[in-house]
C-alpha positions in Angstrom: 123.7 170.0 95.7 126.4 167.3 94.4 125.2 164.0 93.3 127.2 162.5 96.5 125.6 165.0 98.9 122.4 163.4 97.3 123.1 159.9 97.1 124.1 159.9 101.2 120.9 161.9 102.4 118.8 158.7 100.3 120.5 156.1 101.9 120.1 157.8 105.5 116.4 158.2 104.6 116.5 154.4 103.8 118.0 154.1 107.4 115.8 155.8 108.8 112.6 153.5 107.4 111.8 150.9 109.2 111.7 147.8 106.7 110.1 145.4 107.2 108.8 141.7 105.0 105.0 141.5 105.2 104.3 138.2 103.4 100.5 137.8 105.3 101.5 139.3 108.3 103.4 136.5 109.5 105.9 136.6 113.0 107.1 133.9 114.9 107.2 130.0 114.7 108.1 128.4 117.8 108.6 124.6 118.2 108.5 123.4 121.6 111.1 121.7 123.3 114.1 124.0 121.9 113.3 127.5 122.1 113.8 128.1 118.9 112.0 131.0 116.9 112.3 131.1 113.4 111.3 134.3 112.1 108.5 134.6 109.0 107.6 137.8 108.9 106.2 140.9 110.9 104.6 140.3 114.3 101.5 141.7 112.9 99.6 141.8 115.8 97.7 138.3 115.5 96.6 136.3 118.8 99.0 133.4 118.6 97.6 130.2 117.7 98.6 127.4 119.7 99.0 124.0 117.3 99.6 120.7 118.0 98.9 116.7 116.6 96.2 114.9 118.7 97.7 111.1 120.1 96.6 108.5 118.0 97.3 104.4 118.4 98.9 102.4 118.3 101.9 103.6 120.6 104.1 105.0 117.2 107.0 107.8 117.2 108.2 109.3 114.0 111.1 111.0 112.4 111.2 113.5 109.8 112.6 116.8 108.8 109.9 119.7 108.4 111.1 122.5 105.9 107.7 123.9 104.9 104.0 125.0 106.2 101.4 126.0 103.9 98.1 127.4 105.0 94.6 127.3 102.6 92.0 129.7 102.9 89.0 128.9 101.4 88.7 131.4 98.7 92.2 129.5 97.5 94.7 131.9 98.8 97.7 130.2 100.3 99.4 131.4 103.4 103.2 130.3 103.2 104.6 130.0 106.5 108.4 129.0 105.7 110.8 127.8 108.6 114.2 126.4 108.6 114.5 122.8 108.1 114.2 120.9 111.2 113.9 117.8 112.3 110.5 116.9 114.4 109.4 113.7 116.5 105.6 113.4 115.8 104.4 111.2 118.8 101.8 108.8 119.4 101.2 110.4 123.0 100.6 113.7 120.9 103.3 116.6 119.8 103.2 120.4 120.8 103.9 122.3 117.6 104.3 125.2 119.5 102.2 128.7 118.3 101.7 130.6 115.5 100.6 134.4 114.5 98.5 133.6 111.4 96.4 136.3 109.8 92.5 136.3 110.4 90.8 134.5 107.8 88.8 131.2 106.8 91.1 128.2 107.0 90.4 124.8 105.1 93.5 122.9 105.3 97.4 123.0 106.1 99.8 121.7 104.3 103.5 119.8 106.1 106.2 120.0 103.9 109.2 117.6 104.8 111.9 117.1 103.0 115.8 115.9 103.5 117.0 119.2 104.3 117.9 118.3 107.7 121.4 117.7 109.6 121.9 114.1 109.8 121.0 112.8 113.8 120.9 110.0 115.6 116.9 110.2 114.4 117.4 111.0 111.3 120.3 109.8 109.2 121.4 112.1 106.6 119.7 112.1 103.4 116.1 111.3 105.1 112.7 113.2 104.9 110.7 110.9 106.7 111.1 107.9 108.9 108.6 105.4 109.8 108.8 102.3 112.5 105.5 99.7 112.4 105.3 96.0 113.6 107.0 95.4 109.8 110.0 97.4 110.7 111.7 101.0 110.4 111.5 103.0 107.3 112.6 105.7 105.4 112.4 108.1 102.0 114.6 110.2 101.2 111.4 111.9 98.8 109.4 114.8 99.6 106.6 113.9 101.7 103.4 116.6 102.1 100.9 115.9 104.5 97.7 116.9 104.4 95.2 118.6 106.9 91.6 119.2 106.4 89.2 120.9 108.1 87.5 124.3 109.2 88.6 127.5 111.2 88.1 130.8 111.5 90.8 133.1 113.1 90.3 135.2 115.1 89.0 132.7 117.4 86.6 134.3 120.5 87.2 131.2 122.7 91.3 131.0 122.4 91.1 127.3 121.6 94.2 125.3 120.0 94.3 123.9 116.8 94.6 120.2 117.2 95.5 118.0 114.0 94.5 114.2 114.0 96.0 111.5 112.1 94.6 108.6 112.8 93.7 107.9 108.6 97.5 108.9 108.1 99.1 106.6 110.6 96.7 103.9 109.5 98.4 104.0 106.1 101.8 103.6 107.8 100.8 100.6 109.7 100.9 99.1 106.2 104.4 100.4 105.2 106.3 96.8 104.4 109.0 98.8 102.3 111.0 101.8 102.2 109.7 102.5 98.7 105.9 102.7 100.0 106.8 105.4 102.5 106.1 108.6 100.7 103.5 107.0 98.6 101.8 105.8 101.9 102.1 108.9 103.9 100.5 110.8 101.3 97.6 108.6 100.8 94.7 109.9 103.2 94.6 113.0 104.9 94.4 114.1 108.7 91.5 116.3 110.4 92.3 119.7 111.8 90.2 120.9 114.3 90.0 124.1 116.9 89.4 123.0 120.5 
């Protein structure tokens, strides 16, 4: 058999496997609002996991461009759940993340990763990660801001409940945001809670 015979039978075998990226088992990460699916991974069959922030006081909207999710199973493994950079408004009246197909396993805490990746909006100017308004004014960073969520869950869940994350410590450190140079340093100071309900 010649050596070109051979080389096209591999590459249709390669066709002819289905390839697929298996980092965890990870699908689809939907944001509400825009439709928008961002795939990270294979579907690998896991109940989706609706996600969203709890509404916290006082009455506060923010701006910022979300690049990264990081998940945190209690033996240490981390469960990267990469998106494309996009901008988010996390609401005082509470913010549907949308759902997620995370692998089974004991969670501990998550992990928000934004970062000035995002096109520039009427939100969020160009250059910004992260923009803040309090009874001292609007703020912004253009720094990498990671926050934090701590708590418990096992997946799969029997009752189908939501993950809901609070951030009533987090916005608390925001109220006392007098500078733009505080933001990221402020942001990053407590965590929030995440719990299954």
């Amino acid at each position: 058999m010649s050596r070109r015979l051979i080389s096209i039978l591999a590459f249709l075998v390669l066709l002819a496997v289905p390839l697929t990226y298996n980092a965890c088992s990870l699908a689809d990460f939907r944001f509400a609002g825009d439709g928008g699916t961002q795939s990270a991974g294979s579907t690998g069959g896991n109940p989706m996991l609706p996600m969203s922030v709890a509404p916290f006081t006082p009455a506060r909207t923010y701006q910022a461009c979300l690049d990264a999710i990081d998940f945190r199973l209690f033996d240490g493994t981390i469960i990267p759940y990469p998106i494309s950079a996009r901008e988010i408004t996390i609401s005082h009246a509470g913010t549907d993340l949308g759902q997620l197909d995370i692998p089974d396993g004991n969670y501990e805490k998550i992990y928000f990763y934004f970062r000035k990746n995002c096109a520039p909006s009427a939100t969020l100017p160009a250059g910004a990660s992260f923009i803040i308004t309090n009874s001292n004014g609007t703020f912004g960073t253009a720094g990498d801001v990671r926050l934090a969520f701590y708590g418990t869950f096992t997946l799969p869940d029997p009752q189908d409940r939501s993950l809901v994350l609070g951030m009533d410590l987090i916005v608390n450190e925001l109220e006392s945001v007098t500078s733009n140079a505080e933001v990221q340093t402020k942001a990053q100071a407590q965590g929030g809670s995440m719990v299954l309900q």
